[in-house]
MARKOL-210247 format. One record per atom (N, C-alpha, C): x, y, z. Coordinates in steps of 0.001 Angstrom, whole numbers, plus 500000, padded with zeros to 6 digits. Example, Ala and Ser with C-alpha at 12.3 -4.5 7.8 and 13.67 -1.06 7.14 Angstrom:
<pts>
513190494310507800 512300495500507800 513200496700507800 512850497750507080 513670498940507140 512900500030507870 
</pts>
This chain:
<pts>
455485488772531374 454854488292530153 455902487702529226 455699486299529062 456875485608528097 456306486517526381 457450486084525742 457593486722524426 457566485147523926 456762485360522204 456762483782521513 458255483998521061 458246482172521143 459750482180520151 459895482725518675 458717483468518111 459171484207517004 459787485445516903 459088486093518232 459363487512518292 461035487443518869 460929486627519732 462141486549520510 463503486125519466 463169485477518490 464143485197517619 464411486532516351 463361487034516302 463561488379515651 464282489603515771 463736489584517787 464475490526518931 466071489748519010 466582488635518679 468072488664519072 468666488726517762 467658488792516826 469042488854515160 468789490260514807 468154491365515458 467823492697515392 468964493647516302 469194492965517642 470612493666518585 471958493723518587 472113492745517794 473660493086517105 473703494344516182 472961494712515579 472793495929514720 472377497224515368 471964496834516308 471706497989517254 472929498496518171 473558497202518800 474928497684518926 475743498193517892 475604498399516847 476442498319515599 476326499808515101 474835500306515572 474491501605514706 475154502640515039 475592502879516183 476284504202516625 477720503886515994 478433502994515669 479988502805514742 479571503311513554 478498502891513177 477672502902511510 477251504312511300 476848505184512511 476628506450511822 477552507220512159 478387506798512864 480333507409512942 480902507477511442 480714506012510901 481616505993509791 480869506814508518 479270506261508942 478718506916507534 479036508801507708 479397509442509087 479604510737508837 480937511025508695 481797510195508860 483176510428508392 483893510027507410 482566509197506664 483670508359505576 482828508476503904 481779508090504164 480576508169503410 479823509673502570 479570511024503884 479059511680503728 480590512475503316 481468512732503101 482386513373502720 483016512685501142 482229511340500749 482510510944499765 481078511809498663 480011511424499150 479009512432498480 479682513693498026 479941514300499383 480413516321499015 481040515660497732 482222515468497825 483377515218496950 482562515057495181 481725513771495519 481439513843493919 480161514581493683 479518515638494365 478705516970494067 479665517731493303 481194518397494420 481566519110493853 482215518920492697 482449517313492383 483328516705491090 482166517542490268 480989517768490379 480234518464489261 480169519825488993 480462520381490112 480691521563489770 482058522215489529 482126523707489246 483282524674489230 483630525575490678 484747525327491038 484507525473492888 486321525876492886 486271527316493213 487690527328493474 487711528276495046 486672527490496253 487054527928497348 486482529656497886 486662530132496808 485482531908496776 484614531852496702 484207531138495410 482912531669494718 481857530455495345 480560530633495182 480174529363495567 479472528184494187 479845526770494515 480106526000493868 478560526409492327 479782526390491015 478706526172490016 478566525055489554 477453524560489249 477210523280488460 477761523327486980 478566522070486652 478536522176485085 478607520543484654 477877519988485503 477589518094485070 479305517805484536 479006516673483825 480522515836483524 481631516728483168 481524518296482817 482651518638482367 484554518219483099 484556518124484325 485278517611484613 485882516584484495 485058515705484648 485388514275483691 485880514487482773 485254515086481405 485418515658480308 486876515510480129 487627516598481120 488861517719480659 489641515985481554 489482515724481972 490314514658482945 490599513644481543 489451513538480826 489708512731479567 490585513328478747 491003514518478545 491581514710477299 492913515377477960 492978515371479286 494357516086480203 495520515211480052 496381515813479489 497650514677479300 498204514661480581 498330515741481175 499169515389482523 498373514867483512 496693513855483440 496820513189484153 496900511904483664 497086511409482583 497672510477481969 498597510078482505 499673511231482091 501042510806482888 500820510688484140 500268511419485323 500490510843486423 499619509928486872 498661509111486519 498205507967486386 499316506991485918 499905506664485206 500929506273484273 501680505966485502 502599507107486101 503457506868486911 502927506128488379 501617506590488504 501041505408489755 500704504362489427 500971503971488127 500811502365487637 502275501755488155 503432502658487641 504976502337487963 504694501965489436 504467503053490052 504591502340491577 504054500549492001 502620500833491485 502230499808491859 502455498466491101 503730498814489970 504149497507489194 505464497051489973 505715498181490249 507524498020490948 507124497915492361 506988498736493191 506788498349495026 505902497502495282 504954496944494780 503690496045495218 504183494710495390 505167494211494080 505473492941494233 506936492948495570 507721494200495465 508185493808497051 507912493654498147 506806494674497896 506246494582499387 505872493516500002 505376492707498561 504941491356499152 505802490113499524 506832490500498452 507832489525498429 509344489027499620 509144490596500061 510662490509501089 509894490730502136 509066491145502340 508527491064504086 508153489607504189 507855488732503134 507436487812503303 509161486793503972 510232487312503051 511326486584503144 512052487182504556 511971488178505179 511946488580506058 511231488335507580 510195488305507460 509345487247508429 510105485927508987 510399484928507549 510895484118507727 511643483813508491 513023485094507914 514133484657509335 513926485322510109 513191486184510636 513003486270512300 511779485834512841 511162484807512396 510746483627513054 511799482493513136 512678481789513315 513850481323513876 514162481772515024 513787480475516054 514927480786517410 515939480741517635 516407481903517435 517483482006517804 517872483028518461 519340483331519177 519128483704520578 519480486007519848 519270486691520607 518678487490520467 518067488202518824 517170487148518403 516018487767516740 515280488266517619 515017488924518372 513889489999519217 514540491411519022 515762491211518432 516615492526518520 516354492624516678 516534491838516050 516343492312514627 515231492292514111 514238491730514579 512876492423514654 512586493367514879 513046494064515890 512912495829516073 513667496293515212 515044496198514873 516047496577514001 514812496963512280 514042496141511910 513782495852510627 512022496511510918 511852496564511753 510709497080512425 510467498470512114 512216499071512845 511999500701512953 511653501603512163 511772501583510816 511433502468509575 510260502557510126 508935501934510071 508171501769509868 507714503187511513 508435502970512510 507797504290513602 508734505959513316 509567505768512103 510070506727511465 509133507904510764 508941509166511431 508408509672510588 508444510260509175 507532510260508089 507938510391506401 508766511183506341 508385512384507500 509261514243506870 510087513271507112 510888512974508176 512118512526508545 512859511550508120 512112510972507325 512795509370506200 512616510104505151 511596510513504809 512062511321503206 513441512650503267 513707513614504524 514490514452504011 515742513623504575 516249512559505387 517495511600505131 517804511517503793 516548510629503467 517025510043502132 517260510845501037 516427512057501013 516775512813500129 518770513865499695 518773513501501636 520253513604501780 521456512736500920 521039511347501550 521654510210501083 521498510535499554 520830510810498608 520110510610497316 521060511923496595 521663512917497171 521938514209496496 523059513436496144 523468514352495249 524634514399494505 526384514244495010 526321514997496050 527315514671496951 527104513824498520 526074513061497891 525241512457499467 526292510929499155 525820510384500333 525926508929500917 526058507992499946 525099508077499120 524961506808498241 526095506950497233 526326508554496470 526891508356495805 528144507701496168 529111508277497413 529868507864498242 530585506544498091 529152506130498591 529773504566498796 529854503815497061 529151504253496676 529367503853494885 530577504350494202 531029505168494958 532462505670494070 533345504717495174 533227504111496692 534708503732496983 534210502243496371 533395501773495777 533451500665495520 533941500599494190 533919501366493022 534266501442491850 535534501668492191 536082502095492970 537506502531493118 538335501327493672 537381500663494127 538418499562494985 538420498393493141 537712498057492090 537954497802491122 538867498625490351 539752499806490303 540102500837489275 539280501314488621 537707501768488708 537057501784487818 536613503351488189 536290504295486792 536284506061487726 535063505943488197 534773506826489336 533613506975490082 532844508069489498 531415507806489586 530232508097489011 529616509243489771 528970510179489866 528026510577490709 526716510424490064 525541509792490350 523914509414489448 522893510749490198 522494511744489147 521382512505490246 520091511634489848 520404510849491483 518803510140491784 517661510979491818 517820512275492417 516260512625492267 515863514127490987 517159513903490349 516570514936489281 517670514642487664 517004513302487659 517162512910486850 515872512121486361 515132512582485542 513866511825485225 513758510383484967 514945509858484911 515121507757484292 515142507395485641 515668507765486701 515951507606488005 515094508185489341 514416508920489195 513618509835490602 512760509097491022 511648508537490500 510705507381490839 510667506554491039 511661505833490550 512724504312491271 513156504718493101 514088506109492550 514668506132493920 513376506941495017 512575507234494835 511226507471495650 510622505903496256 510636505167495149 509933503281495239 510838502734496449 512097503271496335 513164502517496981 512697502847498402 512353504210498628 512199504625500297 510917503930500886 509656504580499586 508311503207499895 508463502354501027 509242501358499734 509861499858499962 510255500220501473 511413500551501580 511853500284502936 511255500801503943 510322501870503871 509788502187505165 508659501041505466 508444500501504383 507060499804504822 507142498266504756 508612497572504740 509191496124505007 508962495716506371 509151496595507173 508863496090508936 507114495835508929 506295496698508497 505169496564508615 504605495292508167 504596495261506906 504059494042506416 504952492773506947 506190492552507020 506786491446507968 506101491083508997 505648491785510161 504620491850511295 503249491408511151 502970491441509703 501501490764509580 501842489332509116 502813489063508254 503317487490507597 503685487230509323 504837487757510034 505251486868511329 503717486357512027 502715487235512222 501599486998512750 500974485803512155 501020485394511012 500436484592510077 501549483211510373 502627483550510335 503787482423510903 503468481512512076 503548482713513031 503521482182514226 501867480959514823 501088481292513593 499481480416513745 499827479308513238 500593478929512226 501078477663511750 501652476640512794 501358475380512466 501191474062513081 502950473570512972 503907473359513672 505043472769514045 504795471380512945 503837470756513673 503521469675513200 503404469402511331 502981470735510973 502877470464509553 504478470071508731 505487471165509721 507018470951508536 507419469508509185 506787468833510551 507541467413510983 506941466775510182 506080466830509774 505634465660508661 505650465740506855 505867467051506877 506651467585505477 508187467242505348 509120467086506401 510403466880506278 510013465339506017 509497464864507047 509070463117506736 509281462496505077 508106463531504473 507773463529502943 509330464010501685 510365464055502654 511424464792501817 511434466109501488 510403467064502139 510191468347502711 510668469608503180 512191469786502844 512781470478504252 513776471771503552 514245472699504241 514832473414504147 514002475172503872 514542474865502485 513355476107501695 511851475939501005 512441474659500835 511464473503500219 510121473621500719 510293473503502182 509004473597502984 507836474863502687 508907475852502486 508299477033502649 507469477230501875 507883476634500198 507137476672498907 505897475837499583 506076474543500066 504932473822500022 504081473736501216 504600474116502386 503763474478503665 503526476093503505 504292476668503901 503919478234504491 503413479364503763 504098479384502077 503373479738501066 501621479602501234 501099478481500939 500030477871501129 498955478425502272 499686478339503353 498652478867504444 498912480318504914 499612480895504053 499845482278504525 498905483139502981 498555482198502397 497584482580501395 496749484046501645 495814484123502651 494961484942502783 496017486422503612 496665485999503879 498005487068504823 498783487767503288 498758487219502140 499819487728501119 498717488700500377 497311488052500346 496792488967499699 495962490261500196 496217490050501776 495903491204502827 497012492275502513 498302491809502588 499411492377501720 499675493371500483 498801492663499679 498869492757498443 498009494060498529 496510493785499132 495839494920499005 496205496084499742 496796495889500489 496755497208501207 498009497787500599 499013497295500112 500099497586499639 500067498416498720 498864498178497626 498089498426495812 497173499488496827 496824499579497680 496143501055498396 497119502003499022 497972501592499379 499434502669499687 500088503273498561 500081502431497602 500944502531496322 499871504264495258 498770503515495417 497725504182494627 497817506028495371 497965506011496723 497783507181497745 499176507723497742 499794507253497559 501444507781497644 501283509340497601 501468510009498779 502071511581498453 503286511915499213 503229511592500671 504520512659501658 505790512197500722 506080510888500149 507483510920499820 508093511868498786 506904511600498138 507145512775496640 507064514310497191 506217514793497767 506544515879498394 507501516339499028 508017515486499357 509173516080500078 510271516026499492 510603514968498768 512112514470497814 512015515009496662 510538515428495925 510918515960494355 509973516888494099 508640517151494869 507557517990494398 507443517538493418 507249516060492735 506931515558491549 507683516204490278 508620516408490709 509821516967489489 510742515583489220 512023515334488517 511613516359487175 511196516101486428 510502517272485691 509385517618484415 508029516232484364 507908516430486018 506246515488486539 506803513741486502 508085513311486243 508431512184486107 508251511504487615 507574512376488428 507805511553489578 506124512125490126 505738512590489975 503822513143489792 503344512076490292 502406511659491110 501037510700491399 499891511070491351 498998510851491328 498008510990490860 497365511681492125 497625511265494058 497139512051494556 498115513429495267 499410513612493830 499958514863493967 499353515353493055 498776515026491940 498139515798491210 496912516569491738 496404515736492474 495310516155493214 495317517482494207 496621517130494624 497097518084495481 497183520010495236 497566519255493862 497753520424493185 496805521457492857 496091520246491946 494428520881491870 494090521933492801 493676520965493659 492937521390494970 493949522534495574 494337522593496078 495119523344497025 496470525022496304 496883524006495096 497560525071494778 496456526024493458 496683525789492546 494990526255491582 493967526048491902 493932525559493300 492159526399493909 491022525542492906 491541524592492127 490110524165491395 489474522559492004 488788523170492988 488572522132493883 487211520550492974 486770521557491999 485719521048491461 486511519798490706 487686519958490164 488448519168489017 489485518061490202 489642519096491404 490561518602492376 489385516943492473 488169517474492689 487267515955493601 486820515082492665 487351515495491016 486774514762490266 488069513593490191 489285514030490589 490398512665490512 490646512379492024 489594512713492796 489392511892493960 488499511117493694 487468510667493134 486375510076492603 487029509037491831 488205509288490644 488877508233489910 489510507952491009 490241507834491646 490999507202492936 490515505926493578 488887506863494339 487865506150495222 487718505040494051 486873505244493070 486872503884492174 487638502815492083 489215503382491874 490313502315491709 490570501771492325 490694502251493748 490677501351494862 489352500662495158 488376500736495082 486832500194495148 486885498867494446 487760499118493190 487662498071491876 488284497263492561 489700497166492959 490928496515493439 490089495721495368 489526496543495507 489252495653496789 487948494465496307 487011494824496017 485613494149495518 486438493019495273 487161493260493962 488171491873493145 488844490991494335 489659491642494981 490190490841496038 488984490076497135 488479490660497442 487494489998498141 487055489069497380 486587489226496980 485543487924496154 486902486781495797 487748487511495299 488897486370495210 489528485375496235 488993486298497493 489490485723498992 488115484502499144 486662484979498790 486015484189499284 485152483338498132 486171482953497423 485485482057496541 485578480684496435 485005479935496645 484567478503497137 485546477307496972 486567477771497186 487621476644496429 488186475905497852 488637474632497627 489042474797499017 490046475060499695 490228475239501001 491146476287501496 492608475239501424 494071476122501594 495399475758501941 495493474469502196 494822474771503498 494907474242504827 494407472873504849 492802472531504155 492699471514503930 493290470770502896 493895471368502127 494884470456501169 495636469811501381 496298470903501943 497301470465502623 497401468614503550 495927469260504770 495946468150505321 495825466721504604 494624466848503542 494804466088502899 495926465019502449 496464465861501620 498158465292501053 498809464451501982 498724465174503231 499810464335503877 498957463076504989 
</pts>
């Protein structure tokens, strides 16, 4: 028995979703339904014993008038004012030169790569080595002052409050330069040869190009970057845990060590899910924006580009 072409056109824009539903009720039970719990218990008083009491916005409430999450809000703004724009900026300059043939860049690609299959315990308690007082860094900062006559310094990077959150940004940064390089090289390597032979044509060449070809079509790759970077930045915990426990005196705190705290060490899980809820938002806000920014009607790089030339 044939089917009319209505039904039949109904039946094939209906099976893609049917393939789709068993991912869809994966995610909605792992991603979705654990976001609900979370802002139930943001309403109640819940420290893990007792069972959860209701007390509507009070949490919110105390989150409004809590100075210390001010401050550590505050300080996850630092992150994401200071590491966001590197992240974007040197993996991007990085990419660069190891896309160049030349004869073994397959070796400094892994070289610049490796942080990134480093595990945190194990890059945070190095660095925290390097970072002490009689560590590495200072080291090499005193034979260099010395090779000027100048007396050597020792700086406590991580318990010194002007300095701990910088030198936390610094490890960020470097563990996560190989990564994002790997998404710009990916974005590199799709680009047209043809575009810099006819950009050099135009008087085009060197670095020059880069501003006006690769910039351009690596557009949607910087702000893939960008976001996920401003979602790493926002989540930040193993480094701080391990290098400062958000000392000293909270100058180095994030917002999901605060959380941490909440939850896990004072047991107040109810207040703990209410700055998981500000979190979920911030990042919610920050992606929506980007998206729509990605797909808004302008026209693309690429055809400009062609255009022009």
């Amino acid at each position: 028995m044939k089917l009319s072409p209505q039904i039949s056109r109904k039946k094939g824009e209906i099976t893609p979703y049917l393939f789709l539903l068993p991912a869809l009720l994966a995610f909605g039970i792992t991603s979705f339904l654990p976001i609900v719990q979370a802002f139930y218990l943001s309403l109640t008083n819940y420290d893990f014993i007792t069972k959860p009491t209701f007390i509507g916005w009070q949490n919110y409430l105390n989150l409004w008038s809590d100075r210390l999450f001010w401050q550590v809000l505050l300080n996850t703004l630092i992150y994401l004012v200071f590491a966001v724009p590197l992240l974007i900026i040197i993996p991007l300059f990085l990419a660069i030169l190891v896309n160049q043939k030349l004869r073994g860049i397959q070796f400094f690609r892994v070289i610049f790569y490796f942080p990134v299959v480093i595990s945190v315990v194990v890059a945070g308690l190095a660095w925290k080595w390097i970072y002490a007082k009689n560590g590495l860094l200072n080291y090499f900062i005193s034979v260099a002052l010395s090779l000027f006559n100048l007396e050597s310094i020792k700086v406590n990077w991580l318990t010194d409050a002007k300095t701990a959150i910088f030198a936390i940004i610094a490890v960020t940064v470097w563990k996560g330069l190989g990564y994002y390089m790997v998404i710009y090289l990916a974005g590199l390597q799709s680009i047209s040869q043809d575009l810099y032979e006819a950009a050099a044509i135009d008087g085009s060449d060197g670095w020059l190009k880069h501003i006006d070809i690769t910039i351009p079509l690596l557009k949607p790759y910087i702000i893939l970057v960008a976001v996920m970077s401003s979602i790493s930045a926002m989540k930040v915990f193993e480094e701080v845990y391990i290098m400062s426990r958000g000392g000293p005196a909270n100058s180095t705190k994030t917002i999901v060590y605060y959380l941490y705290e909440k939850g896990f060490s004072s047991l107040e899980m109810g207040y703990a899910s209410a700055i998981g809820i500000v979190i979920f938002i911030g990042i919610f806000l920050v992606s929506v924006a980007t998206f729509k920014f990605i797909n808004s009607p302008s026209v693309s790089a690429s055809e400009a580009i062609a255009k022009s030339l």
